[in-house]
Every structure is written in structure tokens, then in C-alpha cells.
C-alpha positions in Angstrom: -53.0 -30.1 -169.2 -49.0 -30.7 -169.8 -47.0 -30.9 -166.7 -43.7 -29.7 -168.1 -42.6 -27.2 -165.3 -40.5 -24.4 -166.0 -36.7 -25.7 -165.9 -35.9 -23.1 -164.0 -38.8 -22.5 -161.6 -36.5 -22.6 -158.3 -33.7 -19.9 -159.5 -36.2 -17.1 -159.8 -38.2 -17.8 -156.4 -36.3 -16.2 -153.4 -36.8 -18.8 -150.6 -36.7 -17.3 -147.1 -35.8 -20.0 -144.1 -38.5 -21.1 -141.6 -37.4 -19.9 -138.6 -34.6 -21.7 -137.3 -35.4 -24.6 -139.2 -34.1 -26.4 -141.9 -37.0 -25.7 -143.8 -37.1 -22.9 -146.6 -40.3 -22.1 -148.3 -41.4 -19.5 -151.2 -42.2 -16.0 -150.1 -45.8 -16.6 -151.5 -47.9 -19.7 -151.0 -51.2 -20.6 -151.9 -54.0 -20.9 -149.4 -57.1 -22.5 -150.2 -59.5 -20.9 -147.9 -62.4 -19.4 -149.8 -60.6 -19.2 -153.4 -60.2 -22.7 -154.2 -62.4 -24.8 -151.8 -65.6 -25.0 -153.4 -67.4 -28.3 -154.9 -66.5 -28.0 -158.6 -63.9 -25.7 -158.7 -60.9 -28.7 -159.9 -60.4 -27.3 -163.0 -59.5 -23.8 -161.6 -57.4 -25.5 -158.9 -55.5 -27.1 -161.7 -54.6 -24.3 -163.5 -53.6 -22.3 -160.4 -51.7 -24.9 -158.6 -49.8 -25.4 -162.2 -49.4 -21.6 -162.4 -47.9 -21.5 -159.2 -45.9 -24.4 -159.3 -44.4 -22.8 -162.6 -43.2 -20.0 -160.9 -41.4 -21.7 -157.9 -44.2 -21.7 -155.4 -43.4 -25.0 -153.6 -46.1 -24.6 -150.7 -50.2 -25.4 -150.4 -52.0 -24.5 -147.7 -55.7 -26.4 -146.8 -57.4 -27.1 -143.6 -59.9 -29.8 -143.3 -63.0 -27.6 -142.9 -62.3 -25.4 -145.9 -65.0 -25.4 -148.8 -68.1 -25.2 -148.8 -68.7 -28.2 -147.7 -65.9 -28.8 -145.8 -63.5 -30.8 -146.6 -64.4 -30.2 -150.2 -61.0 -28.0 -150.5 -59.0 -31.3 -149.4 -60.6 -33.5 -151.9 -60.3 -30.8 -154.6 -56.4 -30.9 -154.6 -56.5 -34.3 -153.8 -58.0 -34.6 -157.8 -55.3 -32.1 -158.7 -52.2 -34.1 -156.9 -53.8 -37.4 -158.4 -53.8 -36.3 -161.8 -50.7 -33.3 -162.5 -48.5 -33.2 -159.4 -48.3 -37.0 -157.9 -44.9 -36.9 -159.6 -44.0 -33.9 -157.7 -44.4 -34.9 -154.5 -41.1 -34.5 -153.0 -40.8 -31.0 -154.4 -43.8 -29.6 -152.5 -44.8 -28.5 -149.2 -49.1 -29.5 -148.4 -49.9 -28.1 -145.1 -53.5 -28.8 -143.4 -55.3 -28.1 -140.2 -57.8 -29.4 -137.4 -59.5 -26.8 -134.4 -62.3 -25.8 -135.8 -66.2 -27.6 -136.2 -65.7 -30.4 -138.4 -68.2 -33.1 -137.6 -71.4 -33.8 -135.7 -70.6 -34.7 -131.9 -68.1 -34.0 -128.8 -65.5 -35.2 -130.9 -65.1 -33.6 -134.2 -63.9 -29.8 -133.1 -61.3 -28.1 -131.2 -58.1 -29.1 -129.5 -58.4 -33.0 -128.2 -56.0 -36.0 -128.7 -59.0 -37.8 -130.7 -60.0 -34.9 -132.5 -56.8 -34.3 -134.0 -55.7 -37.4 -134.6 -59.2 -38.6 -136.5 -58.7 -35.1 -138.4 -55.5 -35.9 -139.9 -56.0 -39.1 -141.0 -59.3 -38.0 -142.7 -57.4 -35.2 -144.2 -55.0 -38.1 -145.2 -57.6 -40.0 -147.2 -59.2 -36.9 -148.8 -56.2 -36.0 -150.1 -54.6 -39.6 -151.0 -51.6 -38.7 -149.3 -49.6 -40.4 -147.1 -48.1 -37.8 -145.3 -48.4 -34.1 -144.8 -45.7 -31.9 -144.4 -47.4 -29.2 -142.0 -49.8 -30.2 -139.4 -51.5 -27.3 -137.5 -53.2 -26.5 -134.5 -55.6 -24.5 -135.9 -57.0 -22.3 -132.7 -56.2 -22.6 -129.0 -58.4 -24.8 -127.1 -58.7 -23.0 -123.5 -61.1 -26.3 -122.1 -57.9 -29.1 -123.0 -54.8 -29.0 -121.2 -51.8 -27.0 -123.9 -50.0 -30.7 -123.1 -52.8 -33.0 -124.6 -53.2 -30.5 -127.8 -49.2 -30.4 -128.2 -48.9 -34.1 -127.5 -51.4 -35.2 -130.6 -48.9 -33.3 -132.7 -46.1 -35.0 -131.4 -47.7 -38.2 -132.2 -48.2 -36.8 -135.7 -44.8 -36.4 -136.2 -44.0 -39.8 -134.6 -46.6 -41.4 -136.9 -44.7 -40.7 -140.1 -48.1 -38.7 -140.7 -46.5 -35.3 -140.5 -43.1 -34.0 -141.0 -43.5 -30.9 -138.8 -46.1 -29.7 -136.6 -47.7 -25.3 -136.1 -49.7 -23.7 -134.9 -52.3 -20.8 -135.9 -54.0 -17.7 -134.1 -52.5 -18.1 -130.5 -51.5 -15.3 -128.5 -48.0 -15.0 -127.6 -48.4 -16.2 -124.0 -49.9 -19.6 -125.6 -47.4 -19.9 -128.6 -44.4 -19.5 -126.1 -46.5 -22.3 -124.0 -46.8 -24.1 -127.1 -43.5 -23.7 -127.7 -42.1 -25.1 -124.7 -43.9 -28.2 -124.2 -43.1 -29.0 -127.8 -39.2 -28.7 -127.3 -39.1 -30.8 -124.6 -41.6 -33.4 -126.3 -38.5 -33.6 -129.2 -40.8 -32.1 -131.8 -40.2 -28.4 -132.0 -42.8 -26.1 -133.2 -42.1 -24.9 -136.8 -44.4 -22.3 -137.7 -47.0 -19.9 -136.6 -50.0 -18.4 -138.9 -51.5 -15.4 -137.6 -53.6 -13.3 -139.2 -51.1 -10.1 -140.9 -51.6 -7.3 -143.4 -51.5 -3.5 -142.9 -54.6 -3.4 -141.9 -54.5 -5.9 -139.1 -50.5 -5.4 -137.8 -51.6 -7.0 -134.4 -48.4 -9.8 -135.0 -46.5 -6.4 -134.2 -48.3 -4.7 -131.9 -49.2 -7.9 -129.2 -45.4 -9.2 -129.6 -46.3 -12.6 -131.0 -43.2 -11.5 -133.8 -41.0 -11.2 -131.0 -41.9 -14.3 -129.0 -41.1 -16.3 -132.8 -38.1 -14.5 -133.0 -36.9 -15.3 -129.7 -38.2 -19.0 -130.1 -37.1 -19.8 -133.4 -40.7 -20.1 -135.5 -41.0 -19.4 -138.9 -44.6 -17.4 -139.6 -46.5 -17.3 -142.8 -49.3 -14.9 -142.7 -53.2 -15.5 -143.4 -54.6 -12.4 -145.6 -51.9 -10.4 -145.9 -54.1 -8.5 -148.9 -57.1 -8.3 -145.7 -59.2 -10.7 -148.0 -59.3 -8.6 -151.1 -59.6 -5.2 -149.7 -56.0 -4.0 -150.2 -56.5 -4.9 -153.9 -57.6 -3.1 -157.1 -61.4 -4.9 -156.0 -62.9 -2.0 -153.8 -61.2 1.3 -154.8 -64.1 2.6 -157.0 -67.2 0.4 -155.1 -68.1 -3.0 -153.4 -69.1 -5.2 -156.3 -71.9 -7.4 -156.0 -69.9 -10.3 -157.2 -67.3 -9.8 -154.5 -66.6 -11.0 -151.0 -67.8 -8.1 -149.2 -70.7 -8.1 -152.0 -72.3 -11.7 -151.0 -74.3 -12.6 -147.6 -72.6 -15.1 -145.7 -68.5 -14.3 -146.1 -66.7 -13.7 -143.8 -65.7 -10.0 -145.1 -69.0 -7.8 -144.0 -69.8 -4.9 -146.1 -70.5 -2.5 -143.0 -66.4 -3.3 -142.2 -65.8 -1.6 -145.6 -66.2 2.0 -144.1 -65.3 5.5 -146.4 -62.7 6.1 -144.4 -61.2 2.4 -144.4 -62.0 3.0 -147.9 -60.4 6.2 -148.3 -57.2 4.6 -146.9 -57.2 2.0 -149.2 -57.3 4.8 -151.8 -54.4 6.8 -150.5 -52.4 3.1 -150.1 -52.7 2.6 -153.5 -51.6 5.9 -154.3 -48.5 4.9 -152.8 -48.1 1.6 -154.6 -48.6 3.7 -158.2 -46.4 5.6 -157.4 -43.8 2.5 -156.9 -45.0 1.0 -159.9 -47.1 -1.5 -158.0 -50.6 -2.2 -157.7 -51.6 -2.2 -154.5 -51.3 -6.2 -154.5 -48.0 -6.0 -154.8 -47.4 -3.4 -152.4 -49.4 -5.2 -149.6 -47.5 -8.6 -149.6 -44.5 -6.6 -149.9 -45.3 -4.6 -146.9 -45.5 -7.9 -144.8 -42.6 -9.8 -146.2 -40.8 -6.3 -145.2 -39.8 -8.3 -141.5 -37.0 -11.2 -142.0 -39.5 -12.6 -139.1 -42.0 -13.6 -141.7 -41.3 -16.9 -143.8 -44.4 -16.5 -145.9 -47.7 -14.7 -147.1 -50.9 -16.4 -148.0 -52.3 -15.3 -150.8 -55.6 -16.9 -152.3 -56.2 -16.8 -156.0 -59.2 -17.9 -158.2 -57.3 -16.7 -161.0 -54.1 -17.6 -163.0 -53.6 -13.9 -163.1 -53.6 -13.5 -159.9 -50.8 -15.7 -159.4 -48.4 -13.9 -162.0 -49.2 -10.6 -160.5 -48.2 -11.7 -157.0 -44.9 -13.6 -158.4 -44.4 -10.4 -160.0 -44.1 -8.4 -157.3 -41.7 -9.9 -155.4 -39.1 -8.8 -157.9 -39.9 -5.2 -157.0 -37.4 -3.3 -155.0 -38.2 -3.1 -150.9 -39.7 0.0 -149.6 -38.0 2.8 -148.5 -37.9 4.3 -145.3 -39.8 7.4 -146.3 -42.9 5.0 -148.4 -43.6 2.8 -145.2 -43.4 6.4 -142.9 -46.1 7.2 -145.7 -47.8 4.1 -144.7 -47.9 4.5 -141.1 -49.4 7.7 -141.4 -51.9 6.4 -143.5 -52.6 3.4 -141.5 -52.4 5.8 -138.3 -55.5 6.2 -136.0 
């Protein structure tokens, strides 16, 4: 595959600032959790990661458990940074994460010094880098002290390992916590990734986008499209071949209720009637906030990356589509 980038790939991306940092990434960035992860899938990875990179999108999310197996995700781009984007290094942002169950024993899960530590560098190896640019805390860890969890990341950044340090899925009460024991360790906390979309507004509604407001953290949300559902992929049925279609995914078909369904519907009425598809319309809506850096969006498909990119050149919703929204969304 030729690895002549667009020329002018960074004019037409519209980078928003990470918080109060002096880090800017693209409004879009590509997660790896269940699009890209799988054993085998390196020559789809390839061709998305090149789509994306084309169009400006600078920033790669993993996490070492993503697959199936995990860690397959890691050594998947690995193969892809080896082979199309080595050169590119500098240009990109490669985030990963540690917190969840990633090997046999008291010491491969959660929040702990060794844990983390072990994690990255595996992550390291996997990915035959020598640094990444986001570490995260992936969960809290309620059984290790917030100052042993914090600390690891610290010595991340101390390392030469990581260039800045997050954190993902903690309440507001923890990320200020978080926050403060970060500041005074010298490494601040850069960015939070919490689950957003208009179906899930709980960043809003619990105050976690206030506390990063007040506190100077970027955020980049994790399925802002709600894992496919506010796409084209469920407005007529649930496909067999799709998420909420297969056992063992994380999206359940019961969730997929006629009248979450029926909202769906009426959301996309709203996006056809701006032009959008409903896509569009959804990473829009959470990019609407100057609080949010980022979105997350997972693709299997080069398509899927041109018809997010495309999006972002729409104009922002009005006042009177996102009262339309709310009353939608409303219980």
C-alpha cells in the first residue's frame, strides 16, 4: 500500500486543544475496541489507519486487553506502524490502557504499581514502540490507595515511557482526586474518557464536564455513536451480522427496545433533515461542548472513516435542532 499522505491532511482537520494543555488532537480519533482488535484483521487495520491518517486524524486509541484475544489489538497496529506509519511517528498520537483482567494471577488486573507498570511495558513490546503518548488508568481501583494508582503514572511519565498520563470511567469525586494528587506529583492529568453519546449524557448530568472544566482535562468520549445504535445499522431491524445480532458483545439485543428504537428513528429524522446521516449528527452532537477534545469512533470500514471526516464540515446545530433532540431523548 503507498504511504503518500495527503499534502494537505492537517489544513482540513480542525484540531480542538486538550484541556489546558499543550496538546491538540483531531475531533475524531480512532478506537480500536471491538472494530479493529481481532486476530487477522491487519489488513483492514491498514487500510483504516491509512484512511484516517489521510484525512488528518493524528490520534489511535488501544488498550492492552482489546481483541479477541487480548492484546491482539496492540500487536495488530503494531504490524501496521512496522510496515506504513514507522516514518510517521512523530506525527501521531498512540494512546493505550491497563485496569482491566489482563493475565492469570493477583497481579495482572486493576489499579496496582506492578500491574501498571508490567502493562505498559508489555504494551510497549506488542506494539514495538518505545514510548506512548497516552497512558491511561483504565477504571478506578476502590481496594488501592488513588496515590499508588496515580504514582505508577507518574513513573510512566518519568520513565520516558509515556508522554502524558489519563484516566477513564471515574466519577467526578475520583477524577478531581485523581487530579489532585497528580498536580502535586508534577505530572498533571491530561485527559479523561468517559463513556458520551446522546443516549448516555451521564458526563453532563453527574458533573464529571464540569469538574474537567474546572481542572483543566481534555475529554475524548468512548461511543459517542452508543456502539452502532445511533447509526443507519438498526433503523429498519437488528441484523444478524451486527453487534447487537451476535451472543457475547457487549451491546445486548433486549437493550435495543421499540421505543429506544423508535428514538433512534425520530433522531435520524432530524439528521435528514440537516443533511446528515445520523452518524454525523451523533458525533456532532458531542463535539457540540468546547469541553470535549475528542470522539471515538470505531470503523471496520474505510467508508466509515470518510463519512465521519465528512461530517465535521457540517454546520453546528441550532438551538431549535438540539431542543428537538432533548425532547426526543426526554424521559
Amino acid at each position: 500500500m503507498s504511504t503518500d499522505f495527503a499534502p494537505d491532511r492537517y489544513t482540513k482537520m480542525p484540531y480542538r486543544r486538550c484541556g489546558r494543555s499543550g496538546l491538540v488532537l483531531p475531533p475524531v480519533s480512532v478506537g480500536f475496541w471491538q472494530s479493529l482488535g481481532e486476530v487477522g484483521m491487519e489488513d483492514v487495520c491498514r487500510k483504516v489507519c491509512y484512511a484516517a491518517f489521510d484525512a488528518g486524524i493524528t490520534h489511535f486509541d488501544l488498550a492492552n486487553n482489546y481483541g479477541p484475544p487480548p492484546g491482539s489489538a496492540e500487536e495488530t497496529f503494531g504490524a501496521v506502524m512496522r510496515q506504513d506509519l514507522a516514518p510517521y511517528r512523530d506525527e501521531l498520537v498512540i494512546s493505550t490502557k491497563a485496569g482491566y483482567c489482563m493475565w492469570p494471577g493477583p497481579y495482572g488486573d486493576w489499579g496496582g504499581r506492578k500491574y501498571l507498570l508490567a502493562s505498559l511495558d508489555q504494551s510497549l513490546r506488542r506494539m514495538g514502540l518505545d514510548y506512548v503518548d497516552i497512558f491511561y488508568s483504565h477504571r478506578p481501583d476502590l481496594k488501592t490507595p488513588m496515590e499508588e494508582t496515580m504514582g505508577a503514572l507518574d513513573t510512566m511519565v518519568r520513565q520516558g515511557k509515556a508522554l502524558y498520563v489519563g484516566i477513564s470511567s471515574y466519577t467526578p469525586e475520583q477524577t478531581r482526586e485523581a487530579a489532585r494528587i497528580l498536580r502535586g506529583l508534577g505530572t498533571p492529568c491530561l485527559i479523561h474518557q468517559p463513556s458520551y453519546s446522546m443516549l448516555n449524557r451521564a458526563p453532563e448530568t453527574s458533573g464529571l464536564l464540569d469538574v474537567l472544566e474546572e481542572e483543566g482535562i481534555g475529554m475524548i468520549a468512548f461511543c459517542p455513536l452508543a456502539q452502532g445504535v445511533l447509526t443507519s445499522r438498526y433503523l429498519d431491524d437488528i441484523p444478524a451480522d451486527s453487534r447487537a445480532g451476535k451472543p457475547n458483545t457487549f451491546l445486548k439485543r433486549e437493550t435495543l427496545t421499540p421505543e429506544k428504537l423508535a428514538r433512534v428513528r425520530a433522531l435520524n429524522e432530524v439528521a435528514k433533515a440537516r443533511g446528515q446521516s445520523l452518524a454525523q449528527m451523533a458525533l456532532m452532537w458531542v463535539l457540540r461542548d468546547a469541553r470535549v477534545t475528542s470522539a471515538l469512533i470505531g470503523a471496520s470500514r474505510v467508508s466509515q472513516i470518510e463519512e465521519n471526516v465528512a461530517g465535521l464540515a457540517a454546520a453546528p446545530l441550532t438551538d431549535g435542532e438540539l431542543s428537538r433532540i432533548d425532547e426526543i431523548l426526554k424521559d
